[in-house]
C-alpha angles and dihedrals in degrees: 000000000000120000109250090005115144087215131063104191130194145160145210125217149137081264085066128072106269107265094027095144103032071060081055093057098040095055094054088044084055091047106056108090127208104298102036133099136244111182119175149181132195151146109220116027102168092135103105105184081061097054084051093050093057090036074063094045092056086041090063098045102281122144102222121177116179115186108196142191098249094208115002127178090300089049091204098039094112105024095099085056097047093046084053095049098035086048135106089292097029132144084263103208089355097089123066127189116202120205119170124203113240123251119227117292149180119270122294084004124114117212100197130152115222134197097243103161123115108196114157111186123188127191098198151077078014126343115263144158115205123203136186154088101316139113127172095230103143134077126219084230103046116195098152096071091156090065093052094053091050096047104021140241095294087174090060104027128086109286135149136220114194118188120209108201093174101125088219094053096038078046087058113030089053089050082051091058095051101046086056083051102053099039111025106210139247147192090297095055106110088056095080144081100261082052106063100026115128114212111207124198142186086276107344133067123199123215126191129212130233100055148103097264118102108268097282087225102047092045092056092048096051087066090052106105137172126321084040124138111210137181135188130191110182132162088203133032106173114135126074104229096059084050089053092048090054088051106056096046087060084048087054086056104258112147095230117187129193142204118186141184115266098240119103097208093058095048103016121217091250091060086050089057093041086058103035084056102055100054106272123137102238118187125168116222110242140185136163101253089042100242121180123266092210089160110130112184149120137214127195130196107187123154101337087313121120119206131179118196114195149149135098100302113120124201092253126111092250098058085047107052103010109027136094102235139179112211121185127196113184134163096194114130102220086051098054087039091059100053082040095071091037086056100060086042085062093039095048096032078212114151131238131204105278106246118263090216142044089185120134091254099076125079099210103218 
């Protein structure tokens, strides 16, 4: 990392050591010392040095607080986790499991929000919120192989962890924290005030999902015209309104790009074609060991102006309409050069030299 920079960056890949931003993780936990705060929340949290890690953190006079999807996709993903951190030396009230009943729904569909956020804030050597793609989801001693095929190597795969230093956005996203902790949240959710907040900063804005606003991505795309150089790196493309947005881009005469997970259940071969067809340069990640491209981000050239897009939200209908979702909208430059050269690692699978280091001092680009 940069000195007096307000980002600390980093990704995940199969370029990186395995395990190279649950390191990242580990080593803030370390570094708060008692007094301090550590509030998350996640979505999978299967990775159980790191729950000891933060059990050690509230030993030593931490105030750690860890809201948690109670019973995500994988229902049982957690529960070893949660067990670990509710148990007879647990966080007390300081862990809380979120579990949201299900809306109506078609046939052999479940309609289920999720807490899909993954928001790590962290009060001390320097105040910081990271967002991002990734979950620590894995464990350094796997034994439940069948969950990592479902859900992927997340330790391994693409993923992304982007620091905001900014004292006004770390100020907001921890109180967000705690307000879900406090008060998990239900179907009425997007209805309140939390909800629908925008946080503005220097040169980045944040956006929550769910709430009444337009979806803070579509509705930046839709201003995009002509002229315009867009890329697009998602590990899923379901709905098909997001499909339709992309397309007409493309109709208006950007030059629009993808890179999409490998999976053909996250981006089906049907939405490939749509998009292939209109135009749009479509390309899938690939690498030998099939590793998860988890990345989910945008980035925008449009008249001599830069823009990132980035956060957990994914382009399916339940991201869209059920899940609790960070958005994040920035013009800074170090930001945008940063997911630009992630984005022609991605578009070249070429490999570059592991780091030396996972010391606070490098900014992993």
């Amino acid at each position: 990392m940069q000195m007096g920079s307000a980002y600390e960056i980093y990704f995940g890949g199969p370029d990186r050591s395995a395990g190279y931003l649950r390191n990242v993780l580990a080593r803030h936990i370390a570094a708060v010392p008692a007094g301090g705060a550590i509030d998350w929340v996640t979505y999978y949290f299967r990775d159980l040095e790191l729950a000891r890690a933060l059990l050690q953190a509230h030993r030593r006079g931490v105030r750690v607080r860890v809201c948690l999807a109670g019973k995500p996709r994988v229902s049982d993903a957690n529960d070893e986790v949660i067990a670990m951190l509710s148990g007879p030396e647990s966080l007390g009230d300081g862990l809380r499991t979120v579990t949201m009943a299900g809306i109506p729904s078609p046939r052999k569909r479940a309609w289920k929000p999720q807490l899909h956020e993954k928001l790590y804030c962290f009060s001390h050597p320097q105040p910081v919120a990271f967002i991002g793609s990734f979950n620590p989801s894995g464990n350094q001693l796997e034994e439940r192989t069948d969950i990592i095929r479902e859900i992927g190597d997340q330790d391994q795969g693409h993923n992304m962890l982007i620091g905001l230093r900014e004292p006004l956005l770390v100020e907001q996203l921890v109180q967000h924290a705690q307000q879900l902790h406090q008060k998990p949240p239900g179907l009425l959710y997007r209805f309140s005030a939390n909800a629908n907040r925008i946080i503005k900063g220097i040169d980045t804005t944040i956006h929550f999902l769910p709430s009444m606003r337009p979806h803070p991505v579509m509705q930046f795309l839709r201003q995009v015209g002509k002229g315009a150089h867009v890329r697009i790196a998602a590990s899923h493309i379901r709905t098909k309104r997001a499909v339709d947005v992309m397309v007409e881009l493309a109709k208006r005469g950007a030059m629009v790009e993808i890179i999409a997970e490998p999976t053909l259940r996250r981006v089906t071969p049907g939405v490939e074609q749509h998009l292939i067809a209109a135009g749009i340069r479509f390309k899938r990640s690939k690498n030998d060991d099939n590793f998860p491209m988890h990345l989910k981000f945008v980035l925008v050239e449009e008249r001599n102006q830069n823009w990132s897009i980035f956060g957990s939200f994914n382009w399916t209908n339940p991201s869209f309409w059920l899940n609790h979702e960070i958005i994040a909208i920035s013009n800074n430059p170090q930001v945008f050069g940063a997911f630009s050269d992630r984005w022609r690692i991605l578009e070249n699978n070429q490999a570059i030299t592991p780091p030396t280091s996972d010391g606070f001092s490098l900014m992993a680009v």
